[in-house]
C-alpha positions as CSV (number, residue, x, y, z in Angstrom):
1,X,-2.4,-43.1,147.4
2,X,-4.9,-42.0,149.7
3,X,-5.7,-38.6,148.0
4,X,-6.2,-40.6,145.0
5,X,-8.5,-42.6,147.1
6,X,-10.4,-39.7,148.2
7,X,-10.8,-37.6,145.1
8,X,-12.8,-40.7,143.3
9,X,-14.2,-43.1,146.3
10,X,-17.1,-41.9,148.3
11,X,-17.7,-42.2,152.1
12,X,-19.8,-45.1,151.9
13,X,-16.8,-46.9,149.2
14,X,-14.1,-45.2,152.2
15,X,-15.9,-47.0,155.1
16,X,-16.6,-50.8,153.5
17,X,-12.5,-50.6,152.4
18,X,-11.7,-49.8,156.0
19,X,-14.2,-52.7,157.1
20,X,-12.3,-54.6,154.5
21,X,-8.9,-53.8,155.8
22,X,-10.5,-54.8,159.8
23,X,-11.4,-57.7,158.1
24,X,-8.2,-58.7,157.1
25,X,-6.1,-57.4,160.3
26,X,-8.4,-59.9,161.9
27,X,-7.9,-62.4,159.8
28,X,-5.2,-64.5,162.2
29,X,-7.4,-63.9,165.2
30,X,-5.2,-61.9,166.6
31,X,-4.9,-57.6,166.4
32,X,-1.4,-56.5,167.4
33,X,-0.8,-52.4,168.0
34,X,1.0,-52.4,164.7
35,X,-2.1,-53.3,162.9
36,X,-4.6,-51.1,165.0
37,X,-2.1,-48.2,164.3
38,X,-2.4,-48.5,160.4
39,X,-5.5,-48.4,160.4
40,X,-6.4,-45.6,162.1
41,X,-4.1,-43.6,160.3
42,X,-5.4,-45.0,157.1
43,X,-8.8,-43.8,158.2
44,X,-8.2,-40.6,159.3
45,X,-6.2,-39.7,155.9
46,X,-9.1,-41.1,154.2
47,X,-11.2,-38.7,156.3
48,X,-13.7,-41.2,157.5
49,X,-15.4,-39.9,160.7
50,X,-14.3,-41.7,164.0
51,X,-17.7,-43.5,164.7
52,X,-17.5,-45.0,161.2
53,X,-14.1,-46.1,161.9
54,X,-15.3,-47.9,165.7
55,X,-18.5,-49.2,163.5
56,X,-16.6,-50.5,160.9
57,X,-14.2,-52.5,163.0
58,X,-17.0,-53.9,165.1
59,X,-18.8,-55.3,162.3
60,X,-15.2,-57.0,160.9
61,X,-14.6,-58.1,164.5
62,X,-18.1,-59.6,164.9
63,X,-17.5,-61.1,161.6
64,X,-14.4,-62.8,162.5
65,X,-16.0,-64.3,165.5
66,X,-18.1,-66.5,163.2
């Protein structure tokens, strides 16, 4: 599913679904190493670049917090 995701979603799509997915791994207020796994290798076969990835979580974390 993820070279569908990347032959019709652009970066900017790429990075708000990988905030999204942050979003929901945080969701319990807890991250375990299964989640933070997934996603990083959901993001790297979605080719988004490492400091979107750190951003993106950061801004789902922060988000959580609230």
């Amino acid at each position: 599913f993820t070279s569908h995701i990347n032959a019709h979603f652009d970066m900017t799509a790429k990075v708000r679904m990988v905030e999204y997915m942050w979003g929901v791994a945080y969701a319990d207020g807890h991250l375990n190493e299964h989640e933070r796994h997934t996603l990083w290798r959901l993001s790297d076969l979605l080719h988004v670049p490492q400091g979107a990835y750190v951003h993106a979580r950061l801004r789902a974390e922060e988000s959580a917090r609230r």
